[in-house]
C-alpha positions in Angstrom: 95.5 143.8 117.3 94.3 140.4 116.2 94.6 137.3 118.2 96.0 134.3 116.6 93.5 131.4 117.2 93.6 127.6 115.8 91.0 125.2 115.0 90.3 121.8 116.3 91.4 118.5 114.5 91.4 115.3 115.0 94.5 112.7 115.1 94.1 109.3 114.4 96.0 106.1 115.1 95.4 103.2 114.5 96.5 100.4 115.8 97.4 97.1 114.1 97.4 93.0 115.2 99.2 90.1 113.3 97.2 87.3 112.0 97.8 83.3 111.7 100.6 83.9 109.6 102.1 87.2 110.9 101.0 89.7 108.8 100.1 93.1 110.3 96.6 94.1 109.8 94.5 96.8 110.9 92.1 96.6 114.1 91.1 99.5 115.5 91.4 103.5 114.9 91.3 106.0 118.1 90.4 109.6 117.6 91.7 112.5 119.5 90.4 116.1 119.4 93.6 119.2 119.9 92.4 122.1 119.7 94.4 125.2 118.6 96.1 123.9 115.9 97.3 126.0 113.7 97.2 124.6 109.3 99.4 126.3 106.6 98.8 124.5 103.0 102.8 124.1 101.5 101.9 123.0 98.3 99.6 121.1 95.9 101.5 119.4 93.1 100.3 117.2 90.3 101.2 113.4 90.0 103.5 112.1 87.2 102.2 111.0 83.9 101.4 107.3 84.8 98.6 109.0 86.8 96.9 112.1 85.4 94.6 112.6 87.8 96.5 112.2 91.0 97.4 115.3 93.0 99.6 115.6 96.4 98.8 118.2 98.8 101.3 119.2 101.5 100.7 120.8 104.9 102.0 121.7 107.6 100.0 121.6 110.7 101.4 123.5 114.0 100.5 121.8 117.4 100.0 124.0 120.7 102.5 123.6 123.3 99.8 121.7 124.9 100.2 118.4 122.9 103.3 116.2 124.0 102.1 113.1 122.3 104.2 111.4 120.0 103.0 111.6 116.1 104.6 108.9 114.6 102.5 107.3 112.4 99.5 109.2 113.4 97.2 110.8 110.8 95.4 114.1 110.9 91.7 114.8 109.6 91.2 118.6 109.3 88.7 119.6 106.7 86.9 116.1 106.2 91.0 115.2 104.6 92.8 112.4 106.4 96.7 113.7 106.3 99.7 111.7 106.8 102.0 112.2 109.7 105.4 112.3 107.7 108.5 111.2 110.5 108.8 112.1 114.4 107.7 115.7 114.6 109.6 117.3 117.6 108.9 120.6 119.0 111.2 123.7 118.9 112.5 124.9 122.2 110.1 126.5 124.7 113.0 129.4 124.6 112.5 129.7 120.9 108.7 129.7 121.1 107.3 132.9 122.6 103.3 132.0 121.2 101.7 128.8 121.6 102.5 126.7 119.2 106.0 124.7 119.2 105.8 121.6 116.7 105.5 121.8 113.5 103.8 118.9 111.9 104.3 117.9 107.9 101.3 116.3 106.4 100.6 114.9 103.0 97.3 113.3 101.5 97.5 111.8 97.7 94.7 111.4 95.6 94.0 109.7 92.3 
């Protein structure tokens, strides 16, 4: 029997300040290894006509049981890709989770 075993990825947050006139900007990014996370590719869709070249990939990334950070506006680099953090992942219920992974985690990157 095979054993089910994730790969490492990083999540990235960045955190923003306001400058002279309130804006927010960008200051500094902080990277965060997990380890056992498991990725499933949902789909891979082409962008409307206006942009020919643009493609949208969706995945689904499923965090260990381990990881009880928040994810809200996070991003995840897996592959060299930096990923999107789409809403408030939660995780399932430990009673509804026998392995060890209980939050799924949609994902999206667009290009072109």
């Amino acid at each position: 029997m095979a054993v089910i075993k994730g790969v490492p990825v990083k999540v990235i947050r960045a955190s923003v300040t306001t400058d002279e006139h309130g804006n927010e900007i960008p200051d500094t990014e902080t990277y965060e290894q997990v380890d056992n996370v498991l990725p499933a590719p949902v789909s891979t869709t082409d962008l409307s006509e206006s942009r020919p070249n643009g493609d949208r990939v969706d995945m689904m990334f499923h965090f260990p049981k381990t990881y009880k950070r928040s994810l809200r506006g996070a991003f995840i680099e897996y592959n060299n890709v930096r990923f999107s953090v789409v809403g408030d992942p939660q995780p399932y219920l430990d009673s509804l989770t026998p392995l060890d992974w209980d939050r799924p985690v949609e994902a999206v990157v667009v290009d072109g």
